[in-house]
C-alpha positions as CSV (number, residue, x, y, z in Angstrom):
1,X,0.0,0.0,0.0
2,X,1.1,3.5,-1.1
3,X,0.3,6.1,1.3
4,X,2.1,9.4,2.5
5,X,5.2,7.7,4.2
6,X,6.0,8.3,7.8
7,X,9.7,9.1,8.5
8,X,10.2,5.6,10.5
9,X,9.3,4.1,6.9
10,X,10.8,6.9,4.5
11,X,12.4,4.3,2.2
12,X,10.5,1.8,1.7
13,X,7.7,4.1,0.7
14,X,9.2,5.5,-1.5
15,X,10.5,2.7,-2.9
16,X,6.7,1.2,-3.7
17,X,5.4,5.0,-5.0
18,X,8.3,4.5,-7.6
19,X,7.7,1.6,-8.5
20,X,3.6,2.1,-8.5
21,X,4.5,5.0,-11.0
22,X,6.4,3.0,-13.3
23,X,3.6,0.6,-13.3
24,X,1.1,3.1,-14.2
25,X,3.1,4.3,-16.8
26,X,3.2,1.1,-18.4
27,X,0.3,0.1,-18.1
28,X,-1.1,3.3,-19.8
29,X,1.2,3.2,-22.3
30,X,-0.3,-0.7,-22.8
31,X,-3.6,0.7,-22.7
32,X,-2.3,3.2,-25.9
33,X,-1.5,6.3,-24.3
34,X,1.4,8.4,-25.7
35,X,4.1,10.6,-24.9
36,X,3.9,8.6,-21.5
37,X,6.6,10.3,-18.5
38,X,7.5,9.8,-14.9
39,X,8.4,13.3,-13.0
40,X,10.3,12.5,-9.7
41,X,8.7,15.0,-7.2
42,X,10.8,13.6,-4.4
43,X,12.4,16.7,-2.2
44,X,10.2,19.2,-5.1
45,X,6.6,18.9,-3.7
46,X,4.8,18.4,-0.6
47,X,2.0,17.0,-2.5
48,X,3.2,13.9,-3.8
49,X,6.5,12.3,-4.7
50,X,5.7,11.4,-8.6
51,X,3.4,12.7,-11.4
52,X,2.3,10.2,-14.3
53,X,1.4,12.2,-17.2
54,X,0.4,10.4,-20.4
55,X,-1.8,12.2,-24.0
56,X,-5.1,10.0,-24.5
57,X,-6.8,9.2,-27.8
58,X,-10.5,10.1,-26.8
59,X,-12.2,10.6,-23.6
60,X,-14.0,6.8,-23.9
61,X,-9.8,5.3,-24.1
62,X,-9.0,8.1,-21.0
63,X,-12.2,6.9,-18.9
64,X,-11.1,3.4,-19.7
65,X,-7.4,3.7,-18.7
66,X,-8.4,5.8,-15.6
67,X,-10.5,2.5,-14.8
68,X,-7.9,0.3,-15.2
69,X,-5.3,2.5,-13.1
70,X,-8.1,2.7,-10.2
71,X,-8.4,-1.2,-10.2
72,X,-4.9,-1.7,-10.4
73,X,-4.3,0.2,-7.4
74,X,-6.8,-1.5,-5.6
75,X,-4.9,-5.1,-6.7
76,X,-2.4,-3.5,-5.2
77,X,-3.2,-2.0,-2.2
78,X,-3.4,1.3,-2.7
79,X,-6.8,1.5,-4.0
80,X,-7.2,5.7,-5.6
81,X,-7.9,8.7,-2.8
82,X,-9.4,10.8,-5.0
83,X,-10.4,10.6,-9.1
84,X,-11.1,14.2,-10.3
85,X,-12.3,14.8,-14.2
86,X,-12.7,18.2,-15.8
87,X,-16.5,18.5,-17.4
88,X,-15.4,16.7,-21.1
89,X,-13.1,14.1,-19.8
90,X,-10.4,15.5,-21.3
91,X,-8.4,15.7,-18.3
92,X,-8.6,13.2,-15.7
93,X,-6.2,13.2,-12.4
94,X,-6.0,10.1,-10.6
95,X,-4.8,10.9,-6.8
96,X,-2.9,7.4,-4.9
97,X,-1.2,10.3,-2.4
98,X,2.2,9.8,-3.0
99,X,1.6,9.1,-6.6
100,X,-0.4,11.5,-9.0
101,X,-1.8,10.1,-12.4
102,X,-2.4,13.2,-15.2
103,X,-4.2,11.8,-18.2
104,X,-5.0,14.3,-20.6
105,X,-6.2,15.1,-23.9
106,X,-3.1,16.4,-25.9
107,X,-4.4,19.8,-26.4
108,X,-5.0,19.9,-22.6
109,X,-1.8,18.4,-21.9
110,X,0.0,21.1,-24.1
111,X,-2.3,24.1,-22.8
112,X,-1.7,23.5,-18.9
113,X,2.2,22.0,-19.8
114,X,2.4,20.9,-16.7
115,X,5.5,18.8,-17.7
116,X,7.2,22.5,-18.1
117,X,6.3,23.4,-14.5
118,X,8.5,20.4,-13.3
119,X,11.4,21.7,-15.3
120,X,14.1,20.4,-12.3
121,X,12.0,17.2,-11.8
122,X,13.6,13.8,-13.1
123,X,12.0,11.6,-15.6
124,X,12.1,8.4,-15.0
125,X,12.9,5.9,-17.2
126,X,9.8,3.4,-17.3
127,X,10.1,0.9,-20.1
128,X,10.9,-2.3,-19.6
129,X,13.2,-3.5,-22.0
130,X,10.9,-5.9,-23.8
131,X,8.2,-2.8,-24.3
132,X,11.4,-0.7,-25.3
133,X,13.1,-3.7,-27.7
134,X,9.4,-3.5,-29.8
């Protein structure tokens, strides 16, 4: 389970909100997301330690990937805190605490360029090399 660390368990924490975030950037790039990246918030924000951000196709494949996210967070233990979507789907934020899903139309995405505001933040690499070998 993924929930705001205390400091008696600071590493291990963060350890499974990394690795939740490279899940969910996987599996929304499975799911056909694009332009798919992990910002490392750790020491940044006192929000949350990562940001997901991945461009949908429609609002039917966003709704359906924020569905998957929600139930794979629940598999995991960490079912979702908080799902907020803006009026037309076309920007849905997924809130696990210490991990922060963005999914956005990519006119949305561009418009609010949230992956600018971050500029210091470190992507992650999240492929695994059988998904990057493809």
């Amino acid at each position: 389970m993924i929930r705001r660390r205390t400091t008696n368990d600071e590493t291990g924490a963060s350890d499974a909100a990394e690795q939740f975030a490279l899940d969910a950037a996987r599996l929304a790039s499975e799911l056909k997301c694009s332009d798919v990246t992990v910002l490392d918030l750790r020491g940044l924000s006192p929000v949350c330690d990562f940001f997901v951000l991945a461009s949908g196709t429609s609002e039917r494949q966003m709704r359906a990937v924020a569905q998957h996210l929600e139930d794979h967070g629940k598999e995991q233990g960490s079912p979702p805190y908080r799902q907020t979507r803006d009026g037309a789907d076309s920007w849905i934020v997924i809130d696990f605490v210490d991990v922060v899903v963005h999914l956005f139309e990519p006119e949305q995405r561009a418009f609010y360029d949230i992956d600018g505001l971050w500029p210091d933040a470190p992507r992650l690499r999240w492929r695994a090399s059988a998904v990057a070998a493809r």
